[in-house]
C-alpha positions in Angstrom: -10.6 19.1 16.5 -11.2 15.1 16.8 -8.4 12.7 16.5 -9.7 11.7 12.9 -10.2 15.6 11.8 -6.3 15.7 13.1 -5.5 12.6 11.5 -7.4 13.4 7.5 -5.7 17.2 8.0 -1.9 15.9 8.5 -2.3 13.2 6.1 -3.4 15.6 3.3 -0.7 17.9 4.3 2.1 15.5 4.4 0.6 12.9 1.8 -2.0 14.7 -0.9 -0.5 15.2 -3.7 -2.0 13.6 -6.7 -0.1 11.6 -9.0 -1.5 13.9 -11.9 0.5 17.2 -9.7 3.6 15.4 -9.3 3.9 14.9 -12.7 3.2 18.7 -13.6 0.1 18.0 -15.2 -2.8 20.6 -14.2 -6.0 18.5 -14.6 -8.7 20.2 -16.3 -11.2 18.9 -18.2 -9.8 20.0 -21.3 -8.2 17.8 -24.1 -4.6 18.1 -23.6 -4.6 17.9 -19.6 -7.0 14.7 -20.3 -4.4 12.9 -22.7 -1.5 13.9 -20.6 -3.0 11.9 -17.7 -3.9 8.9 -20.2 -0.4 8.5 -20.8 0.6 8.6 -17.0 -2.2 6.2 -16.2 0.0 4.3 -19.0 3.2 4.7 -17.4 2.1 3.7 -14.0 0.3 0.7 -15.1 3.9 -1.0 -15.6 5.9 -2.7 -12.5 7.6 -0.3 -11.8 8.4 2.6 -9.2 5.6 5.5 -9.1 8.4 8.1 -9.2 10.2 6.4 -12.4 6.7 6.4 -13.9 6.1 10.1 -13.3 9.3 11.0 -14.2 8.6 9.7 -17.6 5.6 11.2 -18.3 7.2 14.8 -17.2 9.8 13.9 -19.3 7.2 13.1 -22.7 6.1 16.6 -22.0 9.2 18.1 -22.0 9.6 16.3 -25.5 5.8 18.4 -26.1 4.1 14.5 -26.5 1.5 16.2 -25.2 -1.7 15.2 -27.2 -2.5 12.3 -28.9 -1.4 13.9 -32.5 1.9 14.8 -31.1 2.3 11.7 -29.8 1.3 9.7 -33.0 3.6 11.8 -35.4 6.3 11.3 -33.4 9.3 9.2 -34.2 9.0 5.7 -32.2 13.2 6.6 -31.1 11.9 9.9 -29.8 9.5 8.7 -27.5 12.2 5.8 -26.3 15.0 8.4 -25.9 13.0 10.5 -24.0 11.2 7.8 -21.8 15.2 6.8 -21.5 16.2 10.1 -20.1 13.6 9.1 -17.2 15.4 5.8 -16.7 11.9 3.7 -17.6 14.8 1.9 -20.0 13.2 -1.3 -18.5 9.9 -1.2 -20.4 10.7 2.0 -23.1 10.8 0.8 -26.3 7.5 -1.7 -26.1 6.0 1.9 -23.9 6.8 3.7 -27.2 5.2 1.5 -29.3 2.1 1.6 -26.9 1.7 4.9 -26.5 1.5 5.0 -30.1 -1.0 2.7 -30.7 -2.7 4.2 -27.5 -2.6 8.0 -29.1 -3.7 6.7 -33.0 -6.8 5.2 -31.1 -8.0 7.9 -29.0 -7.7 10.1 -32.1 -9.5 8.3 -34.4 -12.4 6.8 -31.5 -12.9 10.3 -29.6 -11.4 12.7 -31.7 -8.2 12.8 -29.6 -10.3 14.4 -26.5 -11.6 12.3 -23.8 -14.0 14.2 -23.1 -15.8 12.2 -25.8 -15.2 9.1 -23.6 -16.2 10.7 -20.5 -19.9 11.6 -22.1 -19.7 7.4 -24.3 -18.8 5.8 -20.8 -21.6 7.7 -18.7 -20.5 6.7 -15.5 -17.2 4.5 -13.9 -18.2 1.4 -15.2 -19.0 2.7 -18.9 -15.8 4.9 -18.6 -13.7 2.2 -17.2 -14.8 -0.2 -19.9 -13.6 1.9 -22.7 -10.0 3.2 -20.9 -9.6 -0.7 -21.0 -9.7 -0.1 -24.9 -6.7 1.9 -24.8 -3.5 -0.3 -25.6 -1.9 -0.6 -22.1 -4.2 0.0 -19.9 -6.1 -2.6 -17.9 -8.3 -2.4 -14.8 -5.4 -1.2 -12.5 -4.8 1.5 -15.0 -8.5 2.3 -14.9 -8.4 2.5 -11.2 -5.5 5.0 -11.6 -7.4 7.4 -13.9 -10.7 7.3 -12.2 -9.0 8.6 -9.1 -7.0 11.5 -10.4 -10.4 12.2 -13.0 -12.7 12.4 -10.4 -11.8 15.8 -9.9 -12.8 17.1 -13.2 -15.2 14.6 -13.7 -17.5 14.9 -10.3 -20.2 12.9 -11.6 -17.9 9.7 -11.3 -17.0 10.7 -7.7 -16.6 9.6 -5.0 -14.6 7.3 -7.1 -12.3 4.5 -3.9 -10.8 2.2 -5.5 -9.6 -1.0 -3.8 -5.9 0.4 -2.8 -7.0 3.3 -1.6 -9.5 1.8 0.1 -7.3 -0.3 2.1 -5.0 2.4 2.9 -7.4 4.6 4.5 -8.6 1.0 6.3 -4.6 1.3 7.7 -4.8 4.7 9.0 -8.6 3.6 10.9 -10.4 5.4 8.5 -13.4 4.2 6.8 -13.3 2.5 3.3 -16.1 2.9 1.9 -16.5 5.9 -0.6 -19.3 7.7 0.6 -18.2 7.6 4.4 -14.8 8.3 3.1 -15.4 11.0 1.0 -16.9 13.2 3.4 -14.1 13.4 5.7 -12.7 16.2 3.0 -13.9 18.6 0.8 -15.1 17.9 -2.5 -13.1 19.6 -4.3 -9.6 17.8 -2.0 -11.1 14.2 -2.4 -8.6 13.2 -5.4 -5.9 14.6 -2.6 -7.2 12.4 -0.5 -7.7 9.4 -2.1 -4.4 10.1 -3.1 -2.8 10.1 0.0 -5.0 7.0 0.6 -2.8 5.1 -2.0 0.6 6.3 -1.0 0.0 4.5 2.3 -1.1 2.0 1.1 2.3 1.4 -0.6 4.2 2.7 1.9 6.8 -0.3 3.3 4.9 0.2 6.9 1.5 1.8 7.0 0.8 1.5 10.8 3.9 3.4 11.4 2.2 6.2 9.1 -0.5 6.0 11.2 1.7 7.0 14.1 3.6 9.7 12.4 0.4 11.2 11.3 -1.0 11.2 15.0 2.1 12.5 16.5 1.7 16.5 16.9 4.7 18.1 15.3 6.3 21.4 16.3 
């Protein structure tokens, strides 16, 4: 195995989990899996911490907000107590009122399945241009989606966005999507790109690098 095949292995071990898997959500390209990763790609489109954001949105599930005509008949002081038991207290109540407004919209545009956006948009731009529709979102928030999506929506992939680009950059890997992409298999790239990300963010990527590259057991 090369250095870089050891590298892209221990970094999907230690580092590929998707945002969408953290917060419980089993992507499919079905209706309510769809909407439930909307309203993350809401959540984590705030400043504020990744884990606080996923949090929440397990938290909206566990209060079943889990499609866009739950969400809209819901109380607005439902959706800020339970964003409140995640601690997003910061941004809940104008979250509440977004995801609202966010869930009304996809509903009355698509039907309240995404799919229906996915087949509009045709490809990232044209699906990026109308997630930028959706109250709350804006092109980080499109970035977010497309990378989790790409797994049930291959014909967007490989889908790198800038961050992920220049974590994989940090661990001497290449940026650009198509040389990027086929250090994993398809169906581990949203892992990946993932992982990508989390560097990234992380306080001190080059010493990620290192931990990734030191053999362990």
């Amino acid at each position: 195995m090369s250095t870089r095949d050891g590298l892209v292995r221990a970094l999907l071990d230690r580092y590929g989990r998707t945002y969408a898997e953290q917060a419980g959500i089993a992507l499919r390209d079905k209706p309510s899996p769809l909407y439930r990763l909307l309203v993350l790609t809401v959540l984590l489109s705030k400043p504020i911490g990744a884990d606080m954001a996923v949090g929440a949105a397990r938290e909206l599930s566990r209060a079943k907000l889990r499609t866009p005509e739950a969400m809209r008949e819901s109380d607005w002081q439902y959706r800020v107590d339970a964003l409140g038991r995640a601690h997003y207290r910061r941004y809940d109540e104008s979250t509440a009122t977004i995801l609202c407004e966010g869930a009304v919209l996809v509903g009355e545009r698509w039907g309240g399945d995404l799919r229906r956006l996915h087949r509009e948009g045709g490809d990232a731009d044209g699906v990026s241009r109308l997630l930028q529709e959706v109250p709350g979102i804006g092109p980080t928030g499109t970035s977010i989606f497309l990378r989790e999506a790409q797994g049930v929506w291959p014909d967007l992939a490989p889908y790198v966005d800038d961050r992920a680009a220049d974590g994989a950059e940090a661990l001497g890997l290449p940026r650009t999507p198509g040389r990027l992409a086929a250090l994993a298999p398809k169906e581990d790239l949203p892992r990946l790109i993932a992982a990508c990300v989390r560097v990234a963010l992380a306080r001190d990527p080059a010493a990620v690098r290192a931990e990734l590259l030191t053999p362990t057991g």
